[in-house]
C-alpha positions as CSV (number, residue, x, y, z in Angstrom):
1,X,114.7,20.8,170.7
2,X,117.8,20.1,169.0
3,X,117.3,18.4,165.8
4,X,114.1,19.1,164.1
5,X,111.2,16.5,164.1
6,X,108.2,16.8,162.0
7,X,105.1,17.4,164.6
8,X,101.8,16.0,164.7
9,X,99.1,19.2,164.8
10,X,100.9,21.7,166.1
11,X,103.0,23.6,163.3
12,X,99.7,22.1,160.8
13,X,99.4,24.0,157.5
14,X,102.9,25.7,158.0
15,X,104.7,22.2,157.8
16,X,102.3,21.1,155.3
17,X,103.1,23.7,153.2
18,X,107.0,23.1,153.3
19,X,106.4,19.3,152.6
20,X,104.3,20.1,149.9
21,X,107.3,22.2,148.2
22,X,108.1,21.5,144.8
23,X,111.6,19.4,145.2
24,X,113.6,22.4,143.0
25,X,112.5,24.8,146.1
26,X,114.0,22.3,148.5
27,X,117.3,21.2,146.4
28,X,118.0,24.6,144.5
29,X,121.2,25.7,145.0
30,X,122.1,29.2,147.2
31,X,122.5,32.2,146.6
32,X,124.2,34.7,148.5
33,X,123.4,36.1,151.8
34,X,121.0,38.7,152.5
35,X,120.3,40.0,155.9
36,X,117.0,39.9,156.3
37,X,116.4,41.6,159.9
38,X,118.9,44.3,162.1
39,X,118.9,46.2,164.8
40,X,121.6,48.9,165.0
41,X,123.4,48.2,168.4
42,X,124.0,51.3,171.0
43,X,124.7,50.8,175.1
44,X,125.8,49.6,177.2
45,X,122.4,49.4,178.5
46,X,120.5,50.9,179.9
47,X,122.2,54.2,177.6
48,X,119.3,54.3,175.4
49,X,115.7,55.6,174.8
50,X,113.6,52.6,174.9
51,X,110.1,52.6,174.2
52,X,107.3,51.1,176.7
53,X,109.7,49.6,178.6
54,X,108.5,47.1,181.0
55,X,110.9,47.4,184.9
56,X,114.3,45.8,183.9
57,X,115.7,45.3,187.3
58,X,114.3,41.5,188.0
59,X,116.1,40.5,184.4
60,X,119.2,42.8,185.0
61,X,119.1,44.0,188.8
62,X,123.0,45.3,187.9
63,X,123.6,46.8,184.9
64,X,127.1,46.7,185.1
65,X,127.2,43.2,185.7
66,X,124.5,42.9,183.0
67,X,122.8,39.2,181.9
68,X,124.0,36.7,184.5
69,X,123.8,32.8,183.8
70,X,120.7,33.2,182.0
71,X,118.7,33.2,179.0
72,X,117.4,35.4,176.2
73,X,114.9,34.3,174.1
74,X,114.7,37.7,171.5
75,X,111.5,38.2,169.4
76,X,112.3,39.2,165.5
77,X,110.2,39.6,162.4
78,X,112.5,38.9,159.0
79,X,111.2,40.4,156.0
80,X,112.8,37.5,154.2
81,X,113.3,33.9,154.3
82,X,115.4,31.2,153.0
83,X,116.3,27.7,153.8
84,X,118.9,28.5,155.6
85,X,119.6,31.5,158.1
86,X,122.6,32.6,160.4
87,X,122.8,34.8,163.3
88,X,125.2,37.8,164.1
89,X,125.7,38.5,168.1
90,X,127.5,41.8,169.3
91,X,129.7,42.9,171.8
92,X,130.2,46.1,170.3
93,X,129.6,48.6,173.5
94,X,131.0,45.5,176.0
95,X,133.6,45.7,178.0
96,X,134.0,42.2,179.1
97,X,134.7,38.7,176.7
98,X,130.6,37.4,176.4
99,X,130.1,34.3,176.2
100,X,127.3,32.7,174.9
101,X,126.2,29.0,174.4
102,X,122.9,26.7,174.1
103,X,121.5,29.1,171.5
104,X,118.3,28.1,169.4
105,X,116.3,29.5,166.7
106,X,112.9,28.3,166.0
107,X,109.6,30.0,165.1
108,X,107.8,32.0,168.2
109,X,104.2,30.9,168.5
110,X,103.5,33.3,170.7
111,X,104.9,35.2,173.5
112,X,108.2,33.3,174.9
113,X,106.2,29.9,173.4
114,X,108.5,28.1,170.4
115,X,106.4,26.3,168.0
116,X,107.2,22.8,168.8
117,X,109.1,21.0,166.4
118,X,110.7,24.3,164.9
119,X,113.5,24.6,167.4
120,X,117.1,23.8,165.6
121,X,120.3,24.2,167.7
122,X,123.1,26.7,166.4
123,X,127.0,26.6,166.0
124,X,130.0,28.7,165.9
125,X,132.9,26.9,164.0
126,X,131.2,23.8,164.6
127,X,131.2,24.1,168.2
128,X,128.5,24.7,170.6
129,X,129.7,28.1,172.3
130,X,131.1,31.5,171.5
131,X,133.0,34.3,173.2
132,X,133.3,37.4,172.0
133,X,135.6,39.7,173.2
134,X,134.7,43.1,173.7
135,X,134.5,45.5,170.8
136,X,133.5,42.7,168.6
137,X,130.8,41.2,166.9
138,X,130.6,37.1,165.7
139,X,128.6,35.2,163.3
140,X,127.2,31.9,163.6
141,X,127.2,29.1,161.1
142,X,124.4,28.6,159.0
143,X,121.6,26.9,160.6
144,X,118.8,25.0,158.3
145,X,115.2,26.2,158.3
146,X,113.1,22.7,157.7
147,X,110.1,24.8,158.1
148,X,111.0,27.2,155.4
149,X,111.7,24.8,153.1
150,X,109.4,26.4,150.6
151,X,110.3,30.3,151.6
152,X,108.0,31.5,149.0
153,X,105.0,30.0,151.0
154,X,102.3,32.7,152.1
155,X,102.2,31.1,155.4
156,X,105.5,32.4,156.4
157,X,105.2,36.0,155.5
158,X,105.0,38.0,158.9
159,X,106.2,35.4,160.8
160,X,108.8,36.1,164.0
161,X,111.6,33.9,164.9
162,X,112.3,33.1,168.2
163,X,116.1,33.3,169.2
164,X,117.2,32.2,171.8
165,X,120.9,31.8,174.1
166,X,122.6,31.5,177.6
167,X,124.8,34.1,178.9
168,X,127.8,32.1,180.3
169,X,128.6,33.7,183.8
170,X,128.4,37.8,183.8
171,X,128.3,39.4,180.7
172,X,129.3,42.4,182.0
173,X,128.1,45.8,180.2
174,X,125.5,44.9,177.6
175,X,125.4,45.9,174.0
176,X,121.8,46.0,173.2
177,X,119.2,48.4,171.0
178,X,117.1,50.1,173.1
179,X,113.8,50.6,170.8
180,X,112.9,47.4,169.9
181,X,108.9,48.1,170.1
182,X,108.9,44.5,170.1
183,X,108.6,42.3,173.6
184,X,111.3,39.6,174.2
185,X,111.4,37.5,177.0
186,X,114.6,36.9,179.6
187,X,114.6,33.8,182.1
188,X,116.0,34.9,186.0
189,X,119.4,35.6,186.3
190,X,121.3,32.0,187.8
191,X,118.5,30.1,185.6
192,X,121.1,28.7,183.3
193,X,120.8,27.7,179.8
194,X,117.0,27.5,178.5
195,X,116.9,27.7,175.2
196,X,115.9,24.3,174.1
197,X,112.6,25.1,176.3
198,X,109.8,25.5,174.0
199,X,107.5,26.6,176.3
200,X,107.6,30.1,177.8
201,X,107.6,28.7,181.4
202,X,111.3,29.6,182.3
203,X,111.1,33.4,180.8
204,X,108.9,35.3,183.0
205,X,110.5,39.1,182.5
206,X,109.6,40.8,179.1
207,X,111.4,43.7,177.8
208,X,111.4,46.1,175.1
209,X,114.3,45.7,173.9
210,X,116.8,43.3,172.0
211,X,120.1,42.4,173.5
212,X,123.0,41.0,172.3
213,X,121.4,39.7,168.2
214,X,122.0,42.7,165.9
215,X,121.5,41.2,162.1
216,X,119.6,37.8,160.9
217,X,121.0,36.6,157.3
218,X,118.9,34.2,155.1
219,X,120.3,32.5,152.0
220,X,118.9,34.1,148.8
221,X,118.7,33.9,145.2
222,X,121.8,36.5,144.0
223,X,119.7,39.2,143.2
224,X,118.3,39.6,146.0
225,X,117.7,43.6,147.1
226,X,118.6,44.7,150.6
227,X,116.9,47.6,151.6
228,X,118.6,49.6,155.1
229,X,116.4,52.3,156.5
230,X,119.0,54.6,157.8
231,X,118.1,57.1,160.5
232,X,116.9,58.1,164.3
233,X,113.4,57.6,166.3
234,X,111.4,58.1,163.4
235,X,113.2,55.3,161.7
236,X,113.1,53.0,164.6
237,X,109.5,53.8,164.9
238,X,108.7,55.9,168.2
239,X,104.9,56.3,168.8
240,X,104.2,53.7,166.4
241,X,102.1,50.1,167.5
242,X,104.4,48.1,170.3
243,X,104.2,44.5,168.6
244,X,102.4,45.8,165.8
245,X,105.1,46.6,163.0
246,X,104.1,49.7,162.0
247,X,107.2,51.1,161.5
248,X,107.5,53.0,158.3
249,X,110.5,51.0,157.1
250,X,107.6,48.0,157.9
251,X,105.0,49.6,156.3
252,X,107.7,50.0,153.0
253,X,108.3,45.9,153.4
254,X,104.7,44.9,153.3
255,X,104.4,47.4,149.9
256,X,107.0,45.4,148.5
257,X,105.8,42.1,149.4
258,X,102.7,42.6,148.1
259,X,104.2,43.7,144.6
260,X,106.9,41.0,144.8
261,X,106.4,38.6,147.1
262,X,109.7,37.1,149.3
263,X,112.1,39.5,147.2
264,X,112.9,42.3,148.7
265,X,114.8,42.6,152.6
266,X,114.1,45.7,154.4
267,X,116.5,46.6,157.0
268,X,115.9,49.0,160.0
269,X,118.9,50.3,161.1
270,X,117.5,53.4,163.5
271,X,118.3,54.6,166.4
272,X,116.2,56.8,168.5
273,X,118.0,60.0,169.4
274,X,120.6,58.9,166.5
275,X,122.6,61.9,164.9
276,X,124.2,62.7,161.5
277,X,127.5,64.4,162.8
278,X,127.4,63.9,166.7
279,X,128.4,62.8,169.5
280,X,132.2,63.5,168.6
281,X,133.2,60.5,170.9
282,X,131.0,57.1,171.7
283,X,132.5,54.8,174.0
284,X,131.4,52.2,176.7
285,X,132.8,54.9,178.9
286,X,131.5,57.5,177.4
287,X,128.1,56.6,175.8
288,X,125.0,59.0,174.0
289,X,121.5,57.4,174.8
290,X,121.1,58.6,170.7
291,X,123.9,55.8,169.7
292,X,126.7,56.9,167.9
293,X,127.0,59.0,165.1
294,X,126.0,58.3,161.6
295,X,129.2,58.5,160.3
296,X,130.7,56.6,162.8
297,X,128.0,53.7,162.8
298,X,128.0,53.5,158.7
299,X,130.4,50.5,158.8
300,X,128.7,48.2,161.5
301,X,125.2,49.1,160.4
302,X,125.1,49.0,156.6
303,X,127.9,48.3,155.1
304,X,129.3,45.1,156.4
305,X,125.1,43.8,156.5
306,X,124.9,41.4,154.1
307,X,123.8,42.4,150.1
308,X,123.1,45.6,151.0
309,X,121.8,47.2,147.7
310,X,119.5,50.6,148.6
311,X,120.0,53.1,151.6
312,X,117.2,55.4,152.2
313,X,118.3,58.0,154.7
314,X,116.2,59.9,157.0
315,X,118.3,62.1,159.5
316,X,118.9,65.5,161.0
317,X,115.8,66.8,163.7
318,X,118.5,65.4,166.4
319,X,121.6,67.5,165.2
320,X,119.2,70.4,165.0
321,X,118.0,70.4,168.7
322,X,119.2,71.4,171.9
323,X,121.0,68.3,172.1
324,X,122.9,68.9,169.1
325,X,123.6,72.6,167.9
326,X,124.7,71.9,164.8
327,X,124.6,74.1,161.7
328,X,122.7,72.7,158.5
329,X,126.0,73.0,156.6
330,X,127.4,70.7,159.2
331,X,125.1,67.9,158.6
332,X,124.7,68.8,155.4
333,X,128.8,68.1,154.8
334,X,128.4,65.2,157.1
335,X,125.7,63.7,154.9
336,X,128.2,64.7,151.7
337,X,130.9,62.7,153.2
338,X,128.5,59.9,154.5
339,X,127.2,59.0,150.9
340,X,130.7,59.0,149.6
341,X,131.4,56.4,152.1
342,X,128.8,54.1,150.9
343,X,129.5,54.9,147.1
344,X,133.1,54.0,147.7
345,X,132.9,50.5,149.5
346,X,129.4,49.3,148.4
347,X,129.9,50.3,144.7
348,X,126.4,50.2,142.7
349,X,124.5,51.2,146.2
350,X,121.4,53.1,145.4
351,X,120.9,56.0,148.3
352,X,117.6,57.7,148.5
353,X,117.6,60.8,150.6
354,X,114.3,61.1,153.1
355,X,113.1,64.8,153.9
356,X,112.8,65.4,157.2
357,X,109.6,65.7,159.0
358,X,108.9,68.8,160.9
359,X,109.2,69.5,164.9
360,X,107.7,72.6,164.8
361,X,105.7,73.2,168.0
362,X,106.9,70.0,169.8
363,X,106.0,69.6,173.3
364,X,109.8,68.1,173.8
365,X,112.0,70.3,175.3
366,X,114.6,69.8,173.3
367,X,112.7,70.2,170.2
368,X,110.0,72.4,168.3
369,X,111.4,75.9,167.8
370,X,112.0,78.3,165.0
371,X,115.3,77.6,164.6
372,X,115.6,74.3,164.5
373,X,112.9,74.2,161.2
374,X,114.9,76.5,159.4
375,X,118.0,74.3,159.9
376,X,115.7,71.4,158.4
377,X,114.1,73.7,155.7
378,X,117.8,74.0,154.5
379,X,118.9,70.3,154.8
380,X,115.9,69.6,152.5
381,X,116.4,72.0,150.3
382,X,119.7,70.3,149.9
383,X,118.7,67.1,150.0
384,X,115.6,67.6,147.2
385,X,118.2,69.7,144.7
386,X,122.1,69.1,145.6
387,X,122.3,66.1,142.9
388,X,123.5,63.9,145.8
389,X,121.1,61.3,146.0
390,X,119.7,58.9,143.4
391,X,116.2,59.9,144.3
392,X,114.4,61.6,147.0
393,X,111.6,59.8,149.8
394,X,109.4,63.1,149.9
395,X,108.3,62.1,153.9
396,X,108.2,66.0,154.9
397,X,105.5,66.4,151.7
398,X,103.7,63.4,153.1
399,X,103.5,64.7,156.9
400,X,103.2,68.6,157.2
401,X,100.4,70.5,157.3
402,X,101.0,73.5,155.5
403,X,98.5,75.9,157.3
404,X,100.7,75.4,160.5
405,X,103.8,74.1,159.8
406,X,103.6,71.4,162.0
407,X,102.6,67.4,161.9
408,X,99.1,66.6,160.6
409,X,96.6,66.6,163.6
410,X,96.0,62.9,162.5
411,X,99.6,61.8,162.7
412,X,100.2,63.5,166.3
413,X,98.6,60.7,168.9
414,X,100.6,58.3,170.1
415,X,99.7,54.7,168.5
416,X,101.7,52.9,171.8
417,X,101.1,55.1,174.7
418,X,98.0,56.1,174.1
419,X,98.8,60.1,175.1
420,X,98.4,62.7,173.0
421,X,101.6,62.7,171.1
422,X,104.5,64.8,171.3
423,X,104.4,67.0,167.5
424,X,107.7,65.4,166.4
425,X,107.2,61.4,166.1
426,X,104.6,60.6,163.7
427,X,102.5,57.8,164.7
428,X,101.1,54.6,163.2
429,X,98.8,56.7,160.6
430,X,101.4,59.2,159.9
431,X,104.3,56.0,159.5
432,X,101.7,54.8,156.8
433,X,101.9,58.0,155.2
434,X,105.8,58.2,154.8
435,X,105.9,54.6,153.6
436,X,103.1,55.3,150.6
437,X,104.9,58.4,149.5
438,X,107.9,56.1,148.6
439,X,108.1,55.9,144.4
440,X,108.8,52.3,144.3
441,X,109.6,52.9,141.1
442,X,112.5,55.2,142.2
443,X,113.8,52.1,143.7
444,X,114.5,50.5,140.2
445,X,114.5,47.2,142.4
């Protein structure tokens, strides 16, 4: 539905909740914007290493031509809310103008379902449609949240927003992030614009992985702290719970909401098979299923999110595999140069440097050998006594088992799969692990 309409039973104690809000919470003026949810865009699809994907080729049965007169409906958890939100949409890795109408954000109730009564329409400039040309990413206007009128109210915390939009004609190539461990829902290609639906009727085909939405903004008081988990798989959570938000950056968000309820945004911005210093080159053209580099995604990914106050930066097992071949001193002056970035156009920014979990003995082939832990030995050496970082995420302390040099049996199974884990992704128990050995204190939030 368009406009918003207060329902009957079936958004109940939420609703309740937001029309019981003390009128300051409702009239108080904004903030700033904070970006309360991202996912680091890679492609075009299907360039990538998704997680439990479900078969793609009903949704997208030509990837070239990609989404075709039809409609996403993408599944995203903020970590926090305001009154009022806005949407950013990518074309980053397209190679064709995408345009995009009928788009909707309401709260999911589960599955492709829309709580009724939640659904509000959104804009661009005041008009009903975007396109985006390739190379490019656009905002939307800001879109009001009647149900999160009261932001602060317990019944919001954890809950997923349900966005939704119609790919005008062929979108061509499609800019998407591959490890979404999170199911959203695509209606048949020629079904036309859907969004206002809020059942889950028209959106049959599930998928892993989120296409097209890379960040979620919420209007917040000024001081509000953005958080951006920088890194690869282990960031973006490989082997952790699909749909259960178990990722250690998620694990760190519920810490902080517990101490601090509604306060603190924390931003994922992995991307499995992510590397400090390579590929040299990322193109449509030419594309890495590990996204591009680091340093070359530092721009798009943190620094023009909005509010962004704290990095924490977990990277390097890629560079040091057979995939990448690099020398510690190579990601080590890559991560120099990287932090100097930040320092320099998000003065103030607090970066936390993450030790990197060990490989050793993984059953990936492109992983687990000598070498490559004595490349990551180095980088944290250098990354626990260089002087670079504000404060140090001790996640190799948390996760290795000294008598072996390898993960904690109890962090090896995976938590999605079900299989016996692969020595180099921790899982949902070991994700826990990293997150608790976070000095929140170190945060000085």
């Amino acid at each position: 539905m368009s406009e918003f309409r207060m329902p009957r039973r079936a958004v109940g104690a939420l609703m309740a909740a937001a029309a019981a809000a003390p009128a300051l919470a409702q009239t108080a003026a904004p903030g700033r914007w904070a970006t309360s949810w991202a996912a680091s865009v890679q492609g075009p699809y299907p360039v990538g290493n998704p997680s439990a994907q479900p078969n793609q080729s009903f949704a997208f049965p030509t990837p070239a031509e990609g989404a075709r007169d039809q409609s996403l409906r993408m599944i995203v958890r903020p970590t926090v809310w305001g009154p009022q939100a806005r949407l950013r949409f990518s074309n980053a890795l397209g190679t064709r103008p995408l345009t995009l109408d009928g788009v909707f954000v309401g709260l999911q109730h589960g599955g492709a379902t829309v709580m009724p009564g939640t659904s509000q329409a959104v804009r661009f400039g005041g008009q009903g449609s975007i396109t985006i040309a390739p190379g490019r990413d656009a905002w939307s206007d800001a879109v009001a949240l009647p149900f999160a009128a009261d932001p602060a109210s317990p019944l919001l915390a954890g809950r997923k927003l349900a966005v939704s939009f119609h790919v005008a004609g062929s979108s061509g190539p499609m800019t998407w992030h591959a490890k979404a461990l999170q199911t959203s829902y695509a209606t048949a290609p020629g079904a036309g614009a859907r969004g206002a639906e809020e059942t889950d009727a028209a959106f049959p085909h599930p998928t892993a992985s989120w296409f097209f939405l890379d960040a979620v903004d919420m209007m917040m008081p000024a001081a509000t702290p953005v958080i951006v988990c920088f890194g690869d798989s282990i960031t973006d959570g490989t082997a952790s719970t699909m749909n259960g938000d178990d990722r250690w950056p998620d694990v760190l968000q519920r810490r902080l909401h517990a101490a601090q309820p509604n306060r603190v945004a924390v931003v994922n911005a992995g991307i499995g098979g992510n590397q400090v210093v390579g590929p040299p080159e990322y193109t449509p053209a030419t594309p890495f299923p590990g996204g591009p580099s680091a340093l070359a995604r530092l721009e798009r990914d943190v620094i023009t999110l909005s509010g962004v106050t704290h990095l924490i930066w977990l990277e390097g097992t890629n560079d040091f595999s057979r995939n990448g071949n690099a020398t510690a001193e190579a990601v080590i002056a890559g991560m120099r140069r990287g932090v100097a970035t930040l320092r320099e156009k998000l003065p103030g920014i607090r970066v936390i440097g993450a030790t990197v979990t060990t490989a050793l003995g993984s059953t990936s082939a492109a992983h687990g050998f000598a070498e490559q832990d004595q490349k990551r030995r180095a980088l944290n050496d250098f990354i626990r006594n260089a002087g670079v970082f504000d404060a140090v995420a001790d996640f190799d302390g948390a996760t290795l088992d000294s008598a072996t040099g390898q993960l904690k049996p109890e962090f090896v199974p995976d938590s999605t799969t079900g299989g016996p884990g692969d020595k180099l992704h921790p899982n949902r128990a070991g994700y826990v692990a990293m997150a608790g050995a976070i000095d929140l204190a170190a945060l000085r939030l």
